[in-house]
N, C-alpha and C positions, 0 to 999 in steps of 0.2 A: 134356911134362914141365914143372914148373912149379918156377922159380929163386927163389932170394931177389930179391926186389927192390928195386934202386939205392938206397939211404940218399937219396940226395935226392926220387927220386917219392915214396918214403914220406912224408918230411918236407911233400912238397908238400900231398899228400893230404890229410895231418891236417891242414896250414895252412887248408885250403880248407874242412873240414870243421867247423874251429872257427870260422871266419869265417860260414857258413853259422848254426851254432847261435847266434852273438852275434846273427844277423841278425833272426833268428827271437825272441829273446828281446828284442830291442830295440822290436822291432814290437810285440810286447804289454805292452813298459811305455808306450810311446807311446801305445796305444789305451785305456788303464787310466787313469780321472779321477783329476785330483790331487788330494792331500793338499786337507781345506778350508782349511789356511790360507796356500795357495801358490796359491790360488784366487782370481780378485778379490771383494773383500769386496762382499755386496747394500747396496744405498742404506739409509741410517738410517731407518725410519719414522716421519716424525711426521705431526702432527695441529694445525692451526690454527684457530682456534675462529672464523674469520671473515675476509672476502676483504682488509681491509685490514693486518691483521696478517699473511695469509697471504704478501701480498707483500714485506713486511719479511723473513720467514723465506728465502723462495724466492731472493730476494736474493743472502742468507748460507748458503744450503746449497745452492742452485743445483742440481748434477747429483749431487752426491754426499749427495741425501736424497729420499724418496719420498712427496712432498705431498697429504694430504689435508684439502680445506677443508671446514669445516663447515657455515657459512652463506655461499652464495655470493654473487658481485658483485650486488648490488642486492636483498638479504635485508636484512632485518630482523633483528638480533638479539635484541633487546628482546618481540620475540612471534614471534619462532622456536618451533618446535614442530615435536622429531627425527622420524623417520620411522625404522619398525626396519632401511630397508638402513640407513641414514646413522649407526645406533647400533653396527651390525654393524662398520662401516668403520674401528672406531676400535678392535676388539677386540686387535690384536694393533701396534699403536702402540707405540715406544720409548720417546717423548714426547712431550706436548701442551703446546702454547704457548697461553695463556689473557691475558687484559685482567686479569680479576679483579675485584675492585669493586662484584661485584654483576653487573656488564655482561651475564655468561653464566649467568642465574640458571638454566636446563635444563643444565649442566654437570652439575653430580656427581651426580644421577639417569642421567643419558645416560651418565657412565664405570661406575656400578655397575651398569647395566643390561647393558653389554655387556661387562664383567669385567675390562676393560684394566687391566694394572698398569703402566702405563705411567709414566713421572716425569711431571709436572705442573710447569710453570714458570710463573708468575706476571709477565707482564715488565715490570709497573709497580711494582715493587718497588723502593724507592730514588729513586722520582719525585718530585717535590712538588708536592704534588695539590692542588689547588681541592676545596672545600666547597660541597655544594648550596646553606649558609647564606651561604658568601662571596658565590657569585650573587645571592641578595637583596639582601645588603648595595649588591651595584655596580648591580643596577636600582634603586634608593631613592635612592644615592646621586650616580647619573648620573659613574661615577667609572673610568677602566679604567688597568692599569700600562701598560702597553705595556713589560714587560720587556727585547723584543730591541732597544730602540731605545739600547741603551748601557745599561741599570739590569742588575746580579744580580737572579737570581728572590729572591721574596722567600723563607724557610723557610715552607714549607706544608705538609710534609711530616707534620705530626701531625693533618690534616684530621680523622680520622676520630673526633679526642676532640671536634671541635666541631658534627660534625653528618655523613649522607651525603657522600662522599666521591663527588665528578664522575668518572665513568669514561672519560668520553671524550676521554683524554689523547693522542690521536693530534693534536689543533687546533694544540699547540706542536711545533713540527720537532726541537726539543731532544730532548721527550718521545719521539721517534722513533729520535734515536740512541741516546741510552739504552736504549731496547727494543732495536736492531740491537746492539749492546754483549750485555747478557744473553741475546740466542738466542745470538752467539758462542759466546759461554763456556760454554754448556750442551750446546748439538752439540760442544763440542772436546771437554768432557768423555766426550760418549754416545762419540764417534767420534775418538779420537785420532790415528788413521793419518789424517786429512786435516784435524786442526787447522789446519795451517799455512794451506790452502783456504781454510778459514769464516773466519780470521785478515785471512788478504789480502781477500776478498769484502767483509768487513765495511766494510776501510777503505778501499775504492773506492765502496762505499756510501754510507757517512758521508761523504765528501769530496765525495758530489753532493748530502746532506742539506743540508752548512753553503752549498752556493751555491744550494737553494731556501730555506733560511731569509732569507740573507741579498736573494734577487729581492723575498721576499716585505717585508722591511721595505720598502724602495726601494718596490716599487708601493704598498703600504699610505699610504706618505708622502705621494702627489700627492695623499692627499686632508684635505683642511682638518680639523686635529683636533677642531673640534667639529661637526664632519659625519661621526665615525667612529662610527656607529650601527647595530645591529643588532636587525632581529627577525626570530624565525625559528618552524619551527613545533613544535619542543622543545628541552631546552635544549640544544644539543649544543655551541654555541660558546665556553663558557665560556672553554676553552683560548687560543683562537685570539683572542679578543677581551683576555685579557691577556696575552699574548704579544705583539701586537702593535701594541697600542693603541686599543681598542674598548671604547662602553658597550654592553652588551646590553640595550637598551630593555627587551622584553620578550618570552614566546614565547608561542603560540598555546596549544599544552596546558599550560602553567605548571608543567612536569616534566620531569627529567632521562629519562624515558622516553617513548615514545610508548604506552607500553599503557593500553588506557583509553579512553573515549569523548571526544566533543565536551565542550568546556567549554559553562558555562551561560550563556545569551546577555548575563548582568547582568558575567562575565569578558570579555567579548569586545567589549562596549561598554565597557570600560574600559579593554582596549590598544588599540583606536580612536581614543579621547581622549587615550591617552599619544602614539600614530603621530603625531596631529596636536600635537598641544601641543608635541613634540620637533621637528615639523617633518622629519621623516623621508621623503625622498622614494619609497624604494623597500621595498618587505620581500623576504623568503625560503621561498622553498618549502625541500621536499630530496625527493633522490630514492628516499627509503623510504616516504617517506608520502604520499596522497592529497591533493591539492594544492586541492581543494575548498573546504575551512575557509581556507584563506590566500585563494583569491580574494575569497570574501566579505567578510575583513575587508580586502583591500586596495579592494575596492569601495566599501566602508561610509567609508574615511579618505579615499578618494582619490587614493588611492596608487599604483606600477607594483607589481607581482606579479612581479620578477625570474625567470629562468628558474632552475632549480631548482638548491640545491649538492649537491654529495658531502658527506654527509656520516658517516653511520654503516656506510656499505655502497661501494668501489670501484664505479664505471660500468662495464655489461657490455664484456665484448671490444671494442675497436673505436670505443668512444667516447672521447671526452678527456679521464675520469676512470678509463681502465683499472688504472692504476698509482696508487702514492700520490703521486711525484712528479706525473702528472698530474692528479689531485686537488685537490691543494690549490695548483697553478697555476694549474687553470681556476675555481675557487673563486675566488681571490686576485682572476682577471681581471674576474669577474661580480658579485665583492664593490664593488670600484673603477667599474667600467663604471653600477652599480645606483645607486651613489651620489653618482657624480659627472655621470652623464647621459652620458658619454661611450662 
């Protein structure tokens, strides 16, 4: 025979039974992916149009951005030529960080080609740029500011009404935090929830910029101002020689570019006789281009053939231009070492 039963097993029952059913429905919210935006957000995608700017970015977005460089540590930019993965790589990019200037003349066929709508930043924007004509000017004139030695830059910044505009504004360290400045601001823009990140990165960066600017006056100095002479095997110094006190004799291709053949032998006996008339003890290879033309002419003067700089391209992994900061410290050292003999 079967009784009511006790108010309390009842109660217990059902306690047990709804504990049971929470248990079971907790487990399949548990097991049910969350919400996307209780999810942690994927890394920004960008896109850097070459290994020395890519490390500025890398810098300043660190972990919270997904790096893809375009022309690698010891490419060439200037006769670069995409290949379809490397065009493919960039189709679905946030943002591209570019030189601009001309520098990336395969850019906007290489973004239409592969449909990115990516934003495009420019990060020499706001710089004050040298004029391919200003360089003539200072090889004629045997003339260099040396800007970081106490002087303000001078206003350059409307190169472009007076001739080619030098793209290769990475020579000035200034020039570099200005770039590390505008990726900031542009990733905080793409990617607000880790503003504060690219913020502080930035200026742990820049704080190690101003103390290789400032290595770099200090070593530039031990060498006698009118022994601060450069030739190299295009123009790429411009920067770097008024920034910190240097005439640019002369270059081997007498071009802001390397594309293009051998100059004509009647060019090349003539920066022989400037090597020598200047009295110039060493020249400059670099490590994009075939170092072949600089031996001959440093044969033909008489001169050392310095081992090669960084200059359009970071040194592969593992060398001691991996980094920019290492770049342009082992430059600075093989600048000073070339010319002073030591």
């Amino acid at each position: 025979m079967t009784g009511r039963q006790h108010p309390r097993l009842a109660r217990g029952r059902a306690y047990r039974s709804l504990i049971l059913v929470l248990a079971v429905l907790w487990a399949g919210v548990a097991a049910s992916p969350a919400p996307a935006e209780a999810q942690d957000a994927e890394p920004v995608k960008v896109v850097a149009t070459f290994s020395i700017l890519a490390d500025w970015v890398e810098n300043v977005g660190a972990e919270n951005i997904d790096l893809t460089t375009i022309v690698p540590a010891g490419g060439d930019a200037h006769t670069f030529d995409p290949s379809p993965e490397q065009v493919a790589s960039i189709a679905d990019a946030d943002v591209i960080f570019e030189i601009g200037l001309g520098f990336e003349s395969w850019l906007d066929d290489m973004v239409d080609a592969s449909g990115s709508t990516a934003e495009r930043v420019v990060v020499s924007e706001g710089m004050e740029l040298l004029s391919g004509e200003e360089h003539a000017d200072e090889h004629e004139d045997g003339e260099a500011a040396g800007d970081h030695e106490g002087e303000e830059h001078a206003d350059e910044g409307d190169a472009d009404e007076h001739g080619e505009s030098d793209p290769h504004v990475w020579g000035d360290v200034v020039n570099a935090i200005s770039a590390v400045n505008v990726i900031a601001t542009h990733l905080s823009e793409v990617d607000r929830d880790d503003a504060g990140a690219y913020d502080a990165n930035a200026a742990a960066y820049i704080a190690q910029l101003e103390e290789l600017d400032a290595a770099i006056v200090t070593a530039t100095q031990s060498i006698p101002e009118d022994g601060r002479k450069l030739v190299t095997t295009h123009d790429t110094f411009g920067y770097y020689a008024h920034a910190y006190g240097f005439e640019v004799v002369g270059t081997a291709l007498n071009s802001l570019s390397t594309e293009g053949g051998d100059p004509p032998a009647s060019e090349i006996a003539a920066l022989v006789g400037q090597i020598q008339d200047e009295g110039v003890p060493a020249i400059f290879a670099e490590n994009v281009s075939n170092n072949d033309l600089m031996q001959t002419i440093a044969d033909e003067a008489g001169v050392t053939l310095a081992p090669p700089l960084y200059t359009d391209a970071l040194g592969e992994p593992g060398s001691d231009g991996d980094t920019y900061l290492a770049m342009m410290t082992a430059n600075t050292h093989t600048i000073v070492s070339g010319l002073t003999g030591e």
